[in-house]
C-alpha positions as CSV (number, residue, x, y, z in Angstrom):
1,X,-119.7,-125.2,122.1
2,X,-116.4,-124.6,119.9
3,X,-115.9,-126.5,117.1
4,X,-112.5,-127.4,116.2
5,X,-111.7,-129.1,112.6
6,X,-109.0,-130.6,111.6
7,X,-107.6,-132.1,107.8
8,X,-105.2,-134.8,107.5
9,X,-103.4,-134.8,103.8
10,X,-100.7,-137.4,102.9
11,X,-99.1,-140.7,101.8
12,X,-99.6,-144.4,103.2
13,X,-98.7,-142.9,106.8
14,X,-101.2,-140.5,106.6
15,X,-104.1,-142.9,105.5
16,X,-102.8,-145.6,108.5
17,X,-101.5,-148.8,106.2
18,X,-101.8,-151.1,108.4
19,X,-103.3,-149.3,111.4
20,X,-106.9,-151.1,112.5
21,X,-109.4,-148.5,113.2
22,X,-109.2,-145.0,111.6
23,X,-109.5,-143.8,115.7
24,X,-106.1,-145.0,115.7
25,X,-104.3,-143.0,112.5
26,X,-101.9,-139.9,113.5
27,X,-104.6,-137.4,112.8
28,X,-107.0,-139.4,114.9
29,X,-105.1,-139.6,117.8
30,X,-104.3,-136.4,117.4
31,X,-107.8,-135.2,117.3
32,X,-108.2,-136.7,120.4
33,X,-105.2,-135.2,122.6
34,X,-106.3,-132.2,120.9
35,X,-110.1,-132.7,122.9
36,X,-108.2,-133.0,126.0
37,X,-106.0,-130.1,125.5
38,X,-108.7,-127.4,123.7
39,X,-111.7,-128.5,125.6
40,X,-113.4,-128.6,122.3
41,X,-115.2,-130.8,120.2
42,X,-113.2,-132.0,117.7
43,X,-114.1,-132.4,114.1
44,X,-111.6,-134.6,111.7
45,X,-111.1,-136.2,108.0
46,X,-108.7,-137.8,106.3
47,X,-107.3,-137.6,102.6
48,X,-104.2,-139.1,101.7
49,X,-103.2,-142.4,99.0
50,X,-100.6,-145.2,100.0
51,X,-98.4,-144.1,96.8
52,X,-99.0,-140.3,96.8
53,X,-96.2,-138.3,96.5
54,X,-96.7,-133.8,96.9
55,X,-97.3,-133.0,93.2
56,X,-100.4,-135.4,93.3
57,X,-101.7,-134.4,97.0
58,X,-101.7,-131.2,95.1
59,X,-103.9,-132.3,92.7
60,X,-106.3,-133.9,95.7
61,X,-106.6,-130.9,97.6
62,X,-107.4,-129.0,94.3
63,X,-110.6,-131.2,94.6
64,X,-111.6,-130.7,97.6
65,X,-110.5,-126.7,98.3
66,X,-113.9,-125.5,99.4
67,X,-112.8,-127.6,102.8
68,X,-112.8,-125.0,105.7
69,X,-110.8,-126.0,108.3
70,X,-108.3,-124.9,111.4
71,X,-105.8,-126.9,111.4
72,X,-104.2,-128.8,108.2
73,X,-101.5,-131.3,109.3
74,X,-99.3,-132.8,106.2
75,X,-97.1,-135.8,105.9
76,X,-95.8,-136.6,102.6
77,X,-92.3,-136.6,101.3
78,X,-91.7,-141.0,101.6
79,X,-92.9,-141.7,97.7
80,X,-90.6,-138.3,96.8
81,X,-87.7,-139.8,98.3
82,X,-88.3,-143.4,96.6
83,X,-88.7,-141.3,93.2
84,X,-86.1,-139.5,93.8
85,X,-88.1,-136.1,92.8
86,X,-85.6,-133.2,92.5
87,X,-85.0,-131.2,95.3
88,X,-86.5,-127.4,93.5
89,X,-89.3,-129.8,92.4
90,X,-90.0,-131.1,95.7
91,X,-89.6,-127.4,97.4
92,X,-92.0,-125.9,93.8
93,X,-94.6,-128.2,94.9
94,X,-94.9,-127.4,98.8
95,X,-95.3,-123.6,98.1
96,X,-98.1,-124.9,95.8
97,X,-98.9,-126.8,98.7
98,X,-99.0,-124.0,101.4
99,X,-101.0,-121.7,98.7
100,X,-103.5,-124.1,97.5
101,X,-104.5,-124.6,101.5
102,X,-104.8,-121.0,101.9
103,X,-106.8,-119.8,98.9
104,X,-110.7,-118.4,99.3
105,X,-109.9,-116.5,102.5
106,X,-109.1,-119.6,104.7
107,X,-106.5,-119.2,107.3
108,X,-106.0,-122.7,108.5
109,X,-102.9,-123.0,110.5
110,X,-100.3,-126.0,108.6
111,X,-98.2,-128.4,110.2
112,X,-95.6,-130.5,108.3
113,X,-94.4,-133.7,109.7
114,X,-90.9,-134.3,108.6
115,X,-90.0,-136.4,105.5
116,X,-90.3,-139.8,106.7
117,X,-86.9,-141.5,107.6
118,X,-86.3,-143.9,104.5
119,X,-82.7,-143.9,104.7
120,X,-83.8,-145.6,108.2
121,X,-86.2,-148.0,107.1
122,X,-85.7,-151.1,108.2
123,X,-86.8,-153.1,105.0
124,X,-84.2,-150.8,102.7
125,X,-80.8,-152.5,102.3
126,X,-77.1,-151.0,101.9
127,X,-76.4,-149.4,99.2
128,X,-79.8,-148.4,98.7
129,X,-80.1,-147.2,102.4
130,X,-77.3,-144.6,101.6
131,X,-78.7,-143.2,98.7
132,X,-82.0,-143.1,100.0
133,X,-80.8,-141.5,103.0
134,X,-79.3,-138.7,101.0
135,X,-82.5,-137.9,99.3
136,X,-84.2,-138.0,102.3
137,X,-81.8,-135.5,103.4
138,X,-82.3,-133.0,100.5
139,X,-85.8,-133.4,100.9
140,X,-86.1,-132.7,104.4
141,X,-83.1,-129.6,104.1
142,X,-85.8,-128.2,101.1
143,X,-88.5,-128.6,103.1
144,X,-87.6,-126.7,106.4
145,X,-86.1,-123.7,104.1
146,X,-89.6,-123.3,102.4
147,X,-91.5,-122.9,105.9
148,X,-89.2,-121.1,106.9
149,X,-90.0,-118.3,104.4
150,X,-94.0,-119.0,105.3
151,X,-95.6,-116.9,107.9
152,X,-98.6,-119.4,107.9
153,X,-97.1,-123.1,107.6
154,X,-94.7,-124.7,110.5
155,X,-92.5,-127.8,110.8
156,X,-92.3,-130.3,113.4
157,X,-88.7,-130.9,114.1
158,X,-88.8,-133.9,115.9
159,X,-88.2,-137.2,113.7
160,X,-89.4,-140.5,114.3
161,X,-88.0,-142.7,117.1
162,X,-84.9,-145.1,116.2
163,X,-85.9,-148.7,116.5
164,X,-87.4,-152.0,114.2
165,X,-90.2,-151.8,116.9
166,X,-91.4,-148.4,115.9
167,X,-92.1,-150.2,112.4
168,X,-94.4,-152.9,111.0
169,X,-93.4,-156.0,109.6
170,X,-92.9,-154.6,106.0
171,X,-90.0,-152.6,107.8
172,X,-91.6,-149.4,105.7
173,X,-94.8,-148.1,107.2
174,X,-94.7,-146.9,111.4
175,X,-96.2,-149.1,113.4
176,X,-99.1,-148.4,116.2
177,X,-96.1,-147.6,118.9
178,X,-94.9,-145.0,116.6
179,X,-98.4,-142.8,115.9
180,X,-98.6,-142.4,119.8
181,X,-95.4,-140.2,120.7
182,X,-95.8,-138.7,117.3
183,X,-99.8,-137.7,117.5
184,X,-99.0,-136.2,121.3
185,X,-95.6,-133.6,119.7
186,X,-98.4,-132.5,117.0
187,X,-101.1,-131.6,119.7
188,X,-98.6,-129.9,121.7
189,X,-97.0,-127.9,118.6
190,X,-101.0,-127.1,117.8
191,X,-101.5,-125.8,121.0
192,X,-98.5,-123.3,121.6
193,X,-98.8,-122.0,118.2
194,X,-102.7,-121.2,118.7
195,X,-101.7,-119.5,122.0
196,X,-98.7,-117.5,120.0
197,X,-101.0,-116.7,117.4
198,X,-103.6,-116.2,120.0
199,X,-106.2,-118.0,118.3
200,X,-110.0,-117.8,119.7
């Protein structure tokens, strides 16, 4: 009879560009390995914006914080790499983030995806690649020393695959093939951290 809700917050990868059915989105197919893994029902929602970068998720969640949830998994950081947002800007914005989530008592546990591999994408050209890359790197090297600090928000070390196939045609946005191995390293980080934090 355990109910077991989960919130999805992020950019175009996040909302599924160019995924068919919501069923099919990372925090879908999350929610369902999550069913098979818990044994309970799971409960799931979506907010994210192709476009979005952290300082305006920030805003979004502001919107919506009476949301009471358990698990909170985040994937942003592609838009803050294309706008090259600073790097104490970018790391400002996910302790605002991390706090905003956990305000009025709610203890959801947080799971960041990694920044999205631009300087990977297959539809970015050399030089831009480089520099992109770079940012990407700052980002990400910002990003991991924030949680770190957090006893309440973790990130997922693996990165996406290497390959045009884990892509769509645009050569920006993951393809279906992607979601799949990505959705089933988020269940399985979900599940040993509710057993280390012996979650009931």
């Amino acid at each position: 009879d355990n109910d077991f809700n989960i919130l999805g917050l992020g950019e175009s990868t996040m909302a599924g560009v160019g995924i068919s059915k919501h069923a099919l989105t990372l925090t879908g197919l999350t929610a369902v390995r999550l069913n098979k893994l818990l044994g309970f029902r799971i409960n799931w929602k979506i907010f994210a914006e192709s476009g979005l970068i952290l300082k305006n998720l920030n805003k979004l969640i502001r919107e919506h914080s009476n949301e009471n949830v358990d698990l909170v998994l985040v994937s942003i950081g592609g838009n803050d790499v294309f706008q090259l947002t600073p790097p104490w800007v970018w790391k400002k914005n996910i302790d605002i983030c991390v706090r905003l989530l956990v305000q009025n008592g709610n203890k959801p546990l947080i799971l960041f995806s990694p920044v999205p591999p631009v300087g990977r994408f297959p539809a970015i050209p050399n030089p831009l690649r480089i520099a992109f890359g770079f940012w990407e790197f700052l980002l990400q090297a910002s990003l991991a020393q924030a949680i770190n600090s957090m006893d309440n928000a973790y990130l997922l070390d693996e990165r996406l695959p290497v390959g045009k196939e884990y892509y769509l045609e645009d050569g920006i946005h993951p393809s279906p093939l992607a979601y799949d191995p990505w959705s089933e390293k988020l269940a399985i980080m979900t599940v040993e951290l509710l057993n280390l934090k012996n979650w009931e």
